[in-house]
C-alpha positions in Angstrom: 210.8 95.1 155.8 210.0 93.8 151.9 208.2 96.0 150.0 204.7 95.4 149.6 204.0 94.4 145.5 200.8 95.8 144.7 198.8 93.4 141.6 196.9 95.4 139.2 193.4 94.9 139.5 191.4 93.8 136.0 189.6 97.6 136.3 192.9 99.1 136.8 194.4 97.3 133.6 191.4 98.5 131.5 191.8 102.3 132.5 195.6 101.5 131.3 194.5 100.3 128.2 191.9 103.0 127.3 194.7 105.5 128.1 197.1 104.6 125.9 194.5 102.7 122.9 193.2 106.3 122.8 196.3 108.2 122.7 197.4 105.8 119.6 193.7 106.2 117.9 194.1 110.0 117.9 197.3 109.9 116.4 195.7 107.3 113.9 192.6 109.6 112.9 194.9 112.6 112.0 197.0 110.0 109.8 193.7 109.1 108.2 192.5 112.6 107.9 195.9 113.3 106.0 195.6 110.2 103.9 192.2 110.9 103.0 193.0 114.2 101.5 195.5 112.6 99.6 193.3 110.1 98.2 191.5 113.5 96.7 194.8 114.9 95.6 195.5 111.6 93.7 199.3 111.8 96.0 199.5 109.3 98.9 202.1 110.3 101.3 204.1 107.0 102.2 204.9 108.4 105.7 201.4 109.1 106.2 200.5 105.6 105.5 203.5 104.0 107.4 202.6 105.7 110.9 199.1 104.5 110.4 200.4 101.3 109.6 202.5 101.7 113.3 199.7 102.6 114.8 197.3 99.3 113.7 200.7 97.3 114.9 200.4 98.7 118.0 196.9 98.8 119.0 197.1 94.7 118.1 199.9 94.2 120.2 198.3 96.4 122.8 194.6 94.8 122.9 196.1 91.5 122.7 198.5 91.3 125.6 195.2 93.0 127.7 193.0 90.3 126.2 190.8 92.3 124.0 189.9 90.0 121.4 187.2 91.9 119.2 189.3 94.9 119.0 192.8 92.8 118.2 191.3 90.9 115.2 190.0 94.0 113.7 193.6 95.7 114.6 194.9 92.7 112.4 192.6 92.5 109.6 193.8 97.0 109.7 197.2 96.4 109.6 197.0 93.2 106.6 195.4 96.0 104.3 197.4 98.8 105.9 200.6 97.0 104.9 198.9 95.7 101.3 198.9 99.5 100.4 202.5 100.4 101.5 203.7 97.7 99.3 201.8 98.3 96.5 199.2 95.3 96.6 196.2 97.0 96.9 195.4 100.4 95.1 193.5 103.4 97.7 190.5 104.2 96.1 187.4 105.8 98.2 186.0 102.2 98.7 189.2 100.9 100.5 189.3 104.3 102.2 186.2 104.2 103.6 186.8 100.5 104.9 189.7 101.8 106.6 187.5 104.9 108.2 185.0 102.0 108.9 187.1 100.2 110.7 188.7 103.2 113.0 185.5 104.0 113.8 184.5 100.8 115.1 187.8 100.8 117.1 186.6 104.0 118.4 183.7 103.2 119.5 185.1 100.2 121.3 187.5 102.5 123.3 185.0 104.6 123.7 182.4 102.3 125.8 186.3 101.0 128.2 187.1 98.6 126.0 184.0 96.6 125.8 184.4 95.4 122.2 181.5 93.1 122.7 179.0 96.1 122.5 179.6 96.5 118.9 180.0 92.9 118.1 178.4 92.9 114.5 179.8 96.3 113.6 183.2 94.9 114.7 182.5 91.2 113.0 181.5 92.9 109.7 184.0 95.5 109.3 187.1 93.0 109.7 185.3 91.1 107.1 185.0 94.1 104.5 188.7 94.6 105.3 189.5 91.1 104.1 187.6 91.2 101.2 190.5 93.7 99.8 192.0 91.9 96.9 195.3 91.7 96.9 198.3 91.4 93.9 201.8 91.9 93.1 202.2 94.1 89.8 205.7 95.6 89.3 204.3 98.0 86.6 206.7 97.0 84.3 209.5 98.7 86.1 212.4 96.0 86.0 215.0 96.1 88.7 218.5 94.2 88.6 219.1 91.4 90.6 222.1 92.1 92.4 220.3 95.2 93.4 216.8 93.6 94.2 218.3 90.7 96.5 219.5 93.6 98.9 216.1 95.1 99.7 213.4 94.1 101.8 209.8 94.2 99.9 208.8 97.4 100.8 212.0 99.2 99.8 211.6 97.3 96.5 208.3 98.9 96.2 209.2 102.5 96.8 212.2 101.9 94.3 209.5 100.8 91.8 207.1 103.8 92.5 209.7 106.4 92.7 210.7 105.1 89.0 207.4 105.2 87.7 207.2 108.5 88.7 209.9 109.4 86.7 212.3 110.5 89.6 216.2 110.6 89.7 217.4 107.3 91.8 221.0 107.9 93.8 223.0 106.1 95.2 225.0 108.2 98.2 228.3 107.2 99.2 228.8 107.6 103.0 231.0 107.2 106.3 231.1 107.7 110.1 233.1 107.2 112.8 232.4 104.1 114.8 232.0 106.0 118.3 230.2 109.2 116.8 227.7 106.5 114.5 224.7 106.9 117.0 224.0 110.8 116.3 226.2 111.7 112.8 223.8 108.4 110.9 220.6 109.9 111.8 221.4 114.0 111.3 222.7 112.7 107.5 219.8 110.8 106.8 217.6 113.6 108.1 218.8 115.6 105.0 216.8 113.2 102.8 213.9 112.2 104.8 212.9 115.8 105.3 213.2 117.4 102.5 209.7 117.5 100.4 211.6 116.6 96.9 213.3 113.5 98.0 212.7 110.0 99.5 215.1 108.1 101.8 214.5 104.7 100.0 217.0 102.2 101.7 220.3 102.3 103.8 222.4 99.6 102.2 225.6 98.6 104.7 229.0 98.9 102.3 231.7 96.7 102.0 233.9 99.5 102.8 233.5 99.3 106.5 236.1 98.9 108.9 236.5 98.5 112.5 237.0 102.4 112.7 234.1 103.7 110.5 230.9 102.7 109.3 229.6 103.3 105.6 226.7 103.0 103.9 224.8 103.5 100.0 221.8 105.3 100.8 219.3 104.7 98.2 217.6 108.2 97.5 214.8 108.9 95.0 214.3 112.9 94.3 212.9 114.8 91.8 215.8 117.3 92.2 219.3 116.8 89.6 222.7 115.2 91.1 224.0 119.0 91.5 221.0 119.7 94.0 222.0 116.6 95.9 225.8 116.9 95.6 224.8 120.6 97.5 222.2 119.5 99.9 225.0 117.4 101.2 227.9 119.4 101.3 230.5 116.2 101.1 229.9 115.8 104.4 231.1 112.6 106.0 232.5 112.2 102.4 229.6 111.9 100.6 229.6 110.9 97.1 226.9 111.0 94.8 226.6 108.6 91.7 223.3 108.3 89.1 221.7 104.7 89.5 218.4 105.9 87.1 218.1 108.9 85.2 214.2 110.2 85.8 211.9 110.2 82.8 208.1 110.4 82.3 206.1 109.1 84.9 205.8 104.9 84.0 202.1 103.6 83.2 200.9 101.5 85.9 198.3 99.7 84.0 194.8 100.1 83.8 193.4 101.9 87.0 190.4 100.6 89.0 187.1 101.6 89.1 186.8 104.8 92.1 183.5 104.3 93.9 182.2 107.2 95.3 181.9 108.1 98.9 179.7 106.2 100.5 178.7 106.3 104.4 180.7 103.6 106.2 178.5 103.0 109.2 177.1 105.8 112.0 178.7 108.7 113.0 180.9 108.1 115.7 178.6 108.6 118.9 180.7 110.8 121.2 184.6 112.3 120.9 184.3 112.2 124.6 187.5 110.0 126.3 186.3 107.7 128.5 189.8 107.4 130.1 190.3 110.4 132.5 194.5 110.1 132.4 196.2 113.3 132.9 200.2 113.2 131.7 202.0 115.3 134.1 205.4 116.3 134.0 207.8 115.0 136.7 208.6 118.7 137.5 205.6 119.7 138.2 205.0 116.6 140.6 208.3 117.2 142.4 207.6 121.0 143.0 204.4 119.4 145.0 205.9 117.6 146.6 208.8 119.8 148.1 205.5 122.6 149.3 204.4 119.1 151.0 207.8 119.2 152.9 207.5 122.9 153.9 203.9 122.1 155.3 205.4 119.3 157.4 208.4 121.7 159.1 205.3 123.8 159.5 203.4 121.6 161.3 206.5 121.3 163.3 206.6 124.9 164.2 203.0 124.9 165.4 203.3 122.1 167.1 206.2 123.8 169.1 204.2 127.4 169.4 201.9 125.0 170.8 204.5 123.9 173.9 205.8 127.7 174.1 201.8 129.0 175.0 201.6 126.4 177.7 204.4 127.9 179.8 204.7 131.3 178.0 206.1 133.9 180.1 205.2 136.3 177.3 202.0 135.4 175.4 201.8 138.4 173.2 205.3 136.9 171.6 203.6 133.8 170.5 200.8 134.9 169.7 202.7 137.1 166.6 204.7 134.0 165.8 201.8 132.0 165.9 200.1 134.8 163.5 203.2 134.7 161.6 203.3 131.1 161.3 199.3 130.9 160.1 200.4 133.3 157.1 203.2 130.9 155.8 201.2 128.0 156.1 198.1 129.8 153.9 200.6 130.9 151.7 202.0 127.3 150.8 198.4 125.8 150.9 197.5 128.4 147.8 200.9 127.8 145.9 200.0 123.7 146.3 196.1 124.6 145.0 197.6 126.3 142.6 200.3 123.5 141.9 196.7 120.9 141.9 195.2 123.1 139.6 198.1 123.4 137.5 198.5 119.5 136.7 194.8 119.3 135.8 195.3 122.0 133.0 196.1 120.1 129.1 196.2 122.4 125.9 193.2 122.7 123.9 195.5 121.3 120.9 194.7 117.8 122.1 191.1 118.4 122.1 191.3 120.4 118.4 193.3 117.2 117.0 190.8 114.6 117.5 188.2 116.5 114.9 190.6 116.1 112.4 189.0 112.5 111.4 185.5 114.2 112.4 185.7 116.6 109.6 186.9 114.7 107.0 184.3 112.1 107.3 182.0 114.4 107.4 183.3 116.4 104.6 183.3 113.4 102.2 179.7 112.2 103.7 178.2 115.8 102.5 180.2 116.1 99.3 181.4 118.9 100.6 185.3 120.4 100.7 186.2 121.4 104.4 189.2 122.8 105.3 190.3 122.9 109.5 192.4 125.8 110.7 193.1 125.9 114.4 194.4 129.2 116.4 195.6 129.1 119.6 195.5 125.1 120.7 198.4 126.0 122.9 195.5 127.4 125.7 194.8 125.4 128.7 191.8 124.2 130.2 190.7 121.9 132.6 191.1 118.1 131.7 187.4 117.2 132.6 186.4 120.7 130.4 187.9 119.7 127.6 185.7 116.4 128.1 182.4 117.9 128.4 183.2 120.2 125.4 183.7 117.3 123.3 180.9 116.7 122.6 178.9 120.1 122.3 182.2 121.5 119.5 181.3 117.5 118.2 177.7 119.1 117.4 178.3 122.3 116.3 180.5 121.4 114.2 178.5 119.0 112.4 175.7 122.2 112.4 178.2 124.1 110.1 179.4 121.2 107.9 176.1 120.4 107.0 174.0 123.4 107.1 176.1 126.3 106.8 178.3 125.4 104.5 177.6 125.4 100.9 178.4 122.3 98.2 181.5 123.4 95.9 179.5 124.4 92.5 177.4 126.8 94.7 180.4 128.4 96.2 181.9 129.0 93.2 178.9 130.6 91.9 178.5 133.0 94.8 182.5 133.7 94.6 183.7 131.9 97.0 186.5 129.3 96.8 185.4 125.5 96.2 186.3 124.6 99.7 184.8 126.0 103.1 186.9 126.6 105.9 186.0 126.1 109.1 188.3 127.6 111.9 188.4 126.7 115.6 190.0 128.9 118.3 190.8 129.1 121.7 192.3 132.3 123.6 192.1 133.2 127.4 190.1 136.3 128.7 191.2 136.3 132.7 190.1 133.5 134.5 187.9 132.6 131.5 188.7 130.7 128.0 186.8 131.7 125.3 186.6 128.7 122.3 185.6 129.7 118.6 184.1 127.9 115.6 183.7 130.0 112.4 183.2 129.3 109.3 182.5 130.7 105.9 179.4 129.7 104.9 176.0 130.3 104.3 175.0 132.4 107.7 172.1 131.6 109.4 168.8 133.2 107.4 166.3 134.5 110.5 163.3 134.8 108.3 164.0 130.9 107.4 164.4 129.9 111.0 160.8 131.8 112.2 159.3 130.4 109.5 160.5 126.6 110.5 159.6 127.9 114.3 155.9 128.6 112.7 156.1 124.9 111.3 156.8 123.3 113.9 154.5 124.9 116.4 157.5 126.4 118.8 155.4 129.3 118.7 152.6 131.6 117.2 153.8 133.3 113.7 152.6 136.8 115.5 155.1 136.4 118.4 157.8 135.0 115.9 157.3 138.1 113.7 157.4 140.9 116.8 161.0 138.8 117.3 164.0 141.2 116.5 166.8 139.5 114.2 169.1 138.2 117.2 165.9 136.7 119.3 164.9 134.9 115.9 168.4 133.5 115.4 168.9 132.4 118.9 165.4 130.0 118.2 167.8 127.6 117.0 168.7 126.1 120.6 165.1 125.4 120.9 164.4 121.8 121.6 162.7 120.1 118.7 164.2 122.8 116.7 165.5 122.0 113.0 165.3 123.7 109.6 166.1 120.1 107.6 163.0 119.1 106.4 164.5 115.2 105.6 166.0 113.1 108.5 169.5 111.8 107.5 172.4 110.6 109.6 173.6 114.4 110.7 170.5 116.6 110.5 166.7 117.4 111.0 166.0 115.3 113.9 165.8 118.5 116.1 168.1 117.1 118.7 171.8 119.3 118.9 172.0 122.8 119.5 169.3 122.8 122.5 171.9 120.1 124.3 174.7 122.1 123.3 174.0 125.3 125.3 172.6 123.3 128.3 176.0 121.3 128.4 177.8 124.4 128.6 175.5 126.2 130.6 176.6 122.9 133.2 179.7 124.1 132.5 178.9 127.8 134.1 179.5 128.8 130.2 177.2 130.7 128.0 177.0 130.5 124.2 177.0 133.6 121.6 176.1 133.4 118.0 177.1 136.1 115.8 175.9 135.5 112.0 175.8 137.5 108.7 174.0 136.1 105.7 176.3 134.9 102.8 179.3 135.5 105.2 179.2 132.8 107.7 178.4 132.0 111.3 180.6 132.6 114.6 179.7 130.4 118.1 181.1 131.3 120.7 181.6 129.4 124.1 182.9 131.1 127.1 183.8 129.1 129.6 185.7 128.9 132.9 189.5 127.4 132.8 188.6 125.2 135.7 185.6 124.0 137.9 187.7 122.5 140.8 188.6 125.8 142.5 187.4 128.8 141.3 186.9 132.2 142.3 183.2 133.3 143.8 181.5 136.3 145.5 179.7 135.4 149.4 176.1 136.8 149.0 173.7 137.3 151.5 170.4 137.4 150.8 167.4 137.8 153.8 169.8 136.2 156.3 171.0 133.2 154.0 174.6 132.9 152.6 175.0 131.9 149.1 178.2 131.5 146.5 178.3 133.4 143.3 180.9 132.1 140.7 182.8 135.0 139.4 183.2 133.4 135.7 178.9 133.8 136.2 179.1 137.7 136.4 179.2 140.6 134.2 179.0 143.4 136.9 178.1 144.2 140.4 176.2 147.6 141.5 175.3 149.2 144.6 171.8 150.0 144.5 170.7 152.8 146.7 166.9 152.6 148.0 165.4 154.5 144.9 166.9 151.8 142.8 165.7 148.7 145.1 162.1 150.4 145.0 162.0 150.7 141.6 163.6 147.3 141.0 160.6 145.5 143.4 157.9 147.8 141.8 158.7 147.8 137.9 161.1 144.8 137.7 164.2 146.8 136.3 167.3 148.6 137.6 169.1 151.3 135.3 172.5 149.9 134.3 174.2 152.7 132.4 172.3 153.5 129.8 170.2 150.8 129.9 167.4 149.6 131.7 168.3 145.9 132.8 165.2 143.3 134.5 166.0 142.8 137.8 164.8 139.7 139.9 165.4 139.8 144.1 167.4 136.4 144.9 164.5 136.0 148.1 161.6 136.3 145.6 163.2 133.9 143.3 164.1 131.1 145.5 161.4 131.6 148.2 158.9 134.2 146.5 159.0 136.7 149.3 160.9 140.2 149.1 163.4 141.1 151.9 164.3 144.6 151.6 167.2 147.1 152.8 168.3 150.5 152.6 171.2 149.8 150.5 171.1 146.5 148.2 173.0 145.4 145.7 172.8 144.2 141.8 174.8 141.2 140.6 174.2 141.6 136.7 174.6 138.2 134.8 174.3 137.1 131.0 172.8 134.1 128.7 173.4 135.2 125.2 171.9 138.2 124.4 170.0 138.7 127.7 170.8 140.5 130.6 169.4 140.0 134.3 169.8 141.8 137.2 169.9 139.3 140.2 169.4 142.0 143.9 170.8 140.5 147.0 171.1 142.4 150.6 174.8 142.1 151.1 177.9 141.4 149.4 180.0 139.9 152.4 183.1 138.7 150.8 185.3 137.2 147.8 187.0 133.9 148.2 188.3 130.8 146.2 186.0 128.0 146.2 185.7 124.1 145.3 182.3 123.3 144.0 180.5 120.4 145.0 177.3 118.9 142.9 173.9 118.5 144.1 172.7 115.3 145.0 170.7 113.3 142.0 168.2 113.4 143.8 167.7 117.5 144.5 166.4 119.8 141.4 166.7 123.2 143.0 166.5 126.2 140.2 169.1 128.5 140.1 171.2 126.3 142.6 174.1 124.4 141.1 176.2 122.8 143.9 177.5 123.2 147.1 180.9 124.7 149.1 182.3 125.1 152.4 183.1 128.1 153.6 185.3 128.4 156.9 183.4 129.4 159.6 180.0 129.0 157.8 179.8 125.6 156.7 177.8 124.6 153.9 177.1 127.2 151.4 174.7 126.9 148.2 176.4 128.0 145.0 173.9 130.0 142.7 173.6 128.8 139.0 173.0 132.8 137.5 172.5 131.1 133.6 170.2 128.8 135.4 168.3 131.8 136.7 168.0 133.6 134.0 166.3 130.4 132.1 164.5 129.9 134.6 163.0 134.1 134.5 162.7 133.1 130.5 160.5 130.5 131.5 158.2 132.1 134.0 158.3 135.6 131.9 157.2 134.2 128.4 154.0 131.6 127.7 155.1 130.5 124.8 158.7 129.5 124.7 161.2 129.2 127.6 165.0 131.3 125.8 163.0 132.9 123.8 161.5 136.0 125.1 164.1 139.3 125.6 164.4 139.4 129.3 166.9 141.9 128.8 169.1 142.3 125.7 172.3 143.8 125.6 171.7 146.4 123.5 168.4 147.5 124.7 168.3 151.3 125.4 165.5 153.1 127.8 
């Protein structure tokens, strides 16, 4: 039979687009943030700006050949300035940076919305047209090279000869040879020597006339600001290196009048999301063929029942199948968890490639506020679920914008409160069981309560009597109010109100809650904690008058037995004694269907939101199981009810949303402001 050739559909070629165009636009945003600081620093990296330059190459090549016009010509008019600056033509000053930044972002953006360039038309339109208005020139800075020498090189090399001269380095030449069969891995190790070490520059690999049909040589041109004895050591005489002076370093050579440095000015909006819109997971080929030899094992399974099968019709001895049929049963759950597990496995990426892509986030930002920001990133080897690391994008996109532009301070007031000129930000990741827990600290400011009730007063969130009783931690946790903002002038980041309130209800979506720990002067510390995955996770079977219901495990701090003292005192006064503490306690029955069932023996599933603490009574706990979570319908609002599962046996089960409850008690409890009023804090004592 002939194989069946399958045609890509125009969708599927899109999704293989976006996959890849995004992969090559992270790695371009890191290469900008990098080349942005240098543009501070006065030192531009040239392998920085080369893999940038790749990059633009690439994404042309790529958006042409899948007929992406918009986002091609921009790649273009990217890669003609890109290339200006390797070779010297164009000087990178903030304006060009900030066309460059421009331009990513409009690339972005275009990824972002799969590929539909045509939704930022103008954006697109006007940004290759800033690009070309670069001007352009060819100045040698009055470095002079010899002919002989200068017909060898290619125009870039030329360049970096030039600019390694003006900067008063030493300029080698380096004698070397390899054997014709051992070329392929010897060249590249010997060159490595050069390439990676911080004080020198592999400028050009000139072929010798001293090959022969047995060995290969070369003159490496190398530019270093170390002597010829450093070199003559760094390469040992290996393949028989020899090392003779082509320029002697001297002061750094005066380029010529500089241009004028504009200052940092906002190239267009804020990039709208740091979502991916492609959901591609790379998977190692390992990992696939484990899968598929447990697939192999369930198929001779399905053999063996099917012959157990056969033996019961005709058994002489029933009890004997019946134990191999029992025995069977426990291989075949066995290999059903190890290929969940094998699922869930293949869905998990590191952190690190979520981490990476705020890189270009901060450094825009950074040079928007006139502020210094410094990243540091702990632990981006943790995994999380593919479609988690989505849906945190955006909410670590917010608060992290919160801390640039709030918390921390510009450089001359820093310096006056003794701090260092630059704020550092730090984002973390670490695993606590089956939960991840993700970080963003930084060093600034701290969040000022009395300032925060006071802009709560202002903007009518609630009476300044009820703001006053508030303790510290209930004052600072008014900042995920909706509306709520202490910037009293809307600018592209800030005072619009709209960010932190969408943050915790994204991660409460998530089955997540948020924490904010602050000290004023010090800095601020959010904290998301958040299940690994949402496809199969582990839950508690309630039962509550009669009903069956799913408790996610990630959801729950503790579970008590309450005795009938407890569950009277629980229905009669609203609290349970937890401890040392007395917790508020809500009856599932009452909440969803405001009745009370009762019992003589109940029991207390205790769950968190921040600060606050509720007690949520059920009538039985019945038993603990894995479960894959389905959503609600659009259609269905049900408080306190997040999704659906099937459990064997039972069929459809509701899964209970515990943050959702415990907003939802907020709500009901307090007339003023729903996440506001203490339903139970952590700390309270009796």
């Amino acid at each position: 039979m002939n194989p069946v050739h399958r045609r890509y559909s125009s969708q599927e070629r899109t999704k293989e687009f976006l996959a890849e165009a995004e992969d090559i636009l992270a790695v371009m945003g890191r290469g900008l943030a990098r080349l942005g600081r240098g543009v501070k620093a006065g030192v531009i990296d040239p392998a920085v700006l080369n893999a940038i330059f790749r990059c633009a190459h690439t994404l042309k090549g790529m958006a042409g050949i899948y007929e992406h016009k918009e986002m091609a010509g921009l790649s273009h008019c990217l890669e003609d300035v890109l290339d200006g600056l390797r070779l010297g033509k164009i000087t990178l000053d903030d304006e060009v940076f900030n066309a460059l930044m421009g331009a990513y972002e409009f690339l972005a953006k275009a990824a972002s919305v799969k590929g539909r360039s045509g939704a930022w038309h103008e954006g697109i339109k006007a940004s290759a047209a800033r690009l070309a208005a670069i001007p352009q020139s060819q100045r040698d800075g009055g470095v002079l090279i010899a002919r002989e020498l200068k017909a060898l090189l290619t125009e870039y090399e030329e360049h970096r000869l030039r600019e390694n001269i003006k900067s008063g380095r030493n300029i080698f030449i380096v004698n070397c040879s390899f054997p014709g069969g051992a070329f392929d891995t010897d060249y590249p190790a010997f060159a490595r020597l050069f390439s990676h070490n911080p004080n020198s520059e592999l400028i050009a690999a000139l072929p010798s006339s001293l090959s022969t049909g047995e060995s290969v040589c070369f003159d490496l041109l190398v530019g270093t600001s170390d002597d010829k004895a450093a070199v003559e050591a760094l390469i040992k005489g290996a393949h028989g290196g020899a090392v003779r002076t082509l320029a002697e370093g001297a002061s750094p050579v005066a380029s010529g009048p500089e241009r004028h440095h504009a200052s940092a000015s906002r190239h267009g909006a804020p990039i709208a999301t740091l979502r991916r819109s492609s959901n591609t997971v790379r998977v190692n080929i390992a990992k696939l063929d484990k899968m598929m030899n447990i697939i192999g094992e369930l198929g001779m399974l399905k053999s063996v029942l099917a012959l157990i099968g056969e033996s019961i019709k005709g058994a002489q001895d029933p009890a004997a199948c019946v134990a191999e049929l029992d025995g069977t049963a426990e291989r075949l759950e066995a290999k059903l968890n190890e290929l969940r597990s094998c699922v869930v496995d293949i869905r998990m990426v590191p952190i690190g490639q979520l981490f990476s892509r705020f890189e270009t986030f901060f450094e825009k930002l950074g040079r928007d506020a006139g502020k210094e920001v410094k990243m540091v990133v702990n632990g981006e080897e943790t995994e999380l679920d593919k479609l988690i690391v989505e849906e945190l994008a955006d909410p670590l996109m917010h608060i992290i914008r919160n801390a640039i532009d709030h918390a921390l301070e510009p450089p001359v007031v820093r310096v006056a409160a003794g701090k260092p000129p630059h704020g550092v930000i730090t984002l973390s990741a670490y695993q606590k069981g089956a939960l991840v827990v993700v970080e963003v600290k930084d060093d600034g400011c701290g969040i000022d309560d009395a300032l925060v009730r006071e802009k709560a007063a202002l903007r009518n969130i609630a009476p300044r009597e009820y703001l006053n009783a508030m303790s510290r931690q209930e004052a600072i946790e008014l900042i995920f109010t909706p509306g709520f903002s202490t910037r009293d002038i809307v600018d592209e980041t800030s005072g619009r109100g709209i960010g932190m309130d969408v943050v915790r209800e994204n991660i409460m979506r998530l089955s997540g809650r948020i924490d904010v720990e602050t000290v004023k002067g010090k800095g601020t510390r959010i904290i998301l904690t958040i299940p690994m995955t949402l496809a199969i996770t582990k839950a508690v079977i309630v039962e509550s008058a009669g009903d069956l219901y799913a408790v996610p495990l990630s959801a729950v701090i503790e579970v008590m037995e309450l005795q009938r003292p407890q569950s009277e005192r629980a229905g009669r006064e609203g609290v349970v004694r937890a401890g040392e503490k007395d917790i508020p306690a809500v009856s599932l029955c009452a909440f969803l269907r405001g009745v009370e069932s009762g019992g003589a023996v109940r029991y207390g599933i205790i769950a968190g939101l921040a600060e606050h603490r509720l007690c949520v009574i059920v009538d039985r706990l019945v038993e603990e199981t894995d479960v894959i979570i389905k959503p609600l319908a659009n259609a269905v609002d049900s408080p306190g009810v997040s999704g659906t599962t099937e459990i064997s046996g039972k069929g459809a089960v509701p899964v209970l949303d515990l943050t959702g409850i415990i907003e939802e008690t907020l709500m009901r409890a307090s007339p003023h402001q729903s996440g506001t009023h203490p339903v139970g804090k952590a700390g309270d004592k009796s």
